[in-house]
C-alpha positions in Angstrom: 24.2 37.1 93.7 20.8 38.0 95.0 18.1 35.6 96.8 14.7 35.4 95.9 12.7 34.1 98.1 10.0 31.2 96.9 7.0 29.9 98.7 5.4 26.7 98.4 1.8 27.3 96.7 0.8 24.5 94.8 1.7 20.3 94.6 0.4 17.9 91.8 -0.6 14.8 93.2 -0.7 11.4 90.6 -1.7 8.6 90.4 -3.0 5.8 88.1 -3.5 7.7 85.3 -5.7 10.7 87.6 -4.1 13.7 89.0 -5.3 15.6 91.8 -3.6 19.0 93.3 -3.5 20.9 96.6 -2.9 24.8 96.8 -1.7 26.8 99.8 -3.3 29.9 100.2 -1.8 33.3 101.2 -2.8 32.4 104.8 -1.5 29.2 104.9 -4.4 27.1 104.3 -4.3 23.9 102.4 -7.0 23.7 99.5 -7.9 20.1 98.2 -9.3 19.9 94.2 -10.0 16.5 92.2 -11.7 17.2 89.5 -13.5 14.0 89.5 -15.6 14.2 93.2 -15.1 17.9 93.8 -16.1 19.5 90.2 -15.0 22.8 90.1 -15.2 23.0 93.9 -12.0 23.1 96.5 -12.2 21.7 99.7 -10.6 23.4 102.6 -8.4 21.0 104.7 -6.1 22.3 107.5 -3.4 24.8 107.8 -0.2 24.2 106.7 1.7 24.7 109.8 0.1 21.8 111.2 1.0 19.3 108.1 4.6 16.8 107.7 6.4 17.0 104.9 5.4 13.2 104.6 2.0 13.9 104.7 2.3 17.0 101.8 4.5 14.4 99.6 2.0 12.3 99.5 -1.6 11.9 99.6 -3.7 9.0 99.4 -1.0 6.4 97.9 -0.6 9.4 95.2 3.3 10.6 94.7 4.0 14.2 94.5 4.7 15.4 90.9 5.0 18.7 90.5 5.8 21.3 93.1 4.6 25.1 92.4 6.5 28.0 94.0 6.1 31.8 94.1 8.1 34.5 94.2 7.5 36.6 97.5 7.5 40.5 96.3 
């Protein structure tokens, strides 16, 4: 059996009937979008070294649900 090994690079976020998402990027930076007060915009928030699994589960009262992995190549 072979690994694969998956990083974290995306969680849904919802919440009365709105969703909102995070992304991690390459770096390890945390992106923010709502497509309600940021548009089409993402707002940068902080690395995600420095973030608790409580705090990525859940954000604002909003329950995680969906988590999106990647494949490392």
């Amino acid at each position: 059996m072979t690994s694969v090994l998956a990083t974290l690079r995306g969680i849904i976020y919802g919440g009365q009937a709105h969703f909102t998402a995070r992304f991690v990027g390459r770096d390890g930076t945390l992106w923010f979008h709502d497509g309600i007060t940021t548009g089409s915009n993402c707002i940068e928030e902080v690395n995600e070294s420095a973030l608790t699994d409580r705090v990525v589960l859940n954000r604002c009262g909003e329950k995680t649900v969906a988590a999106i992995y990647a494949r490392e190549l």
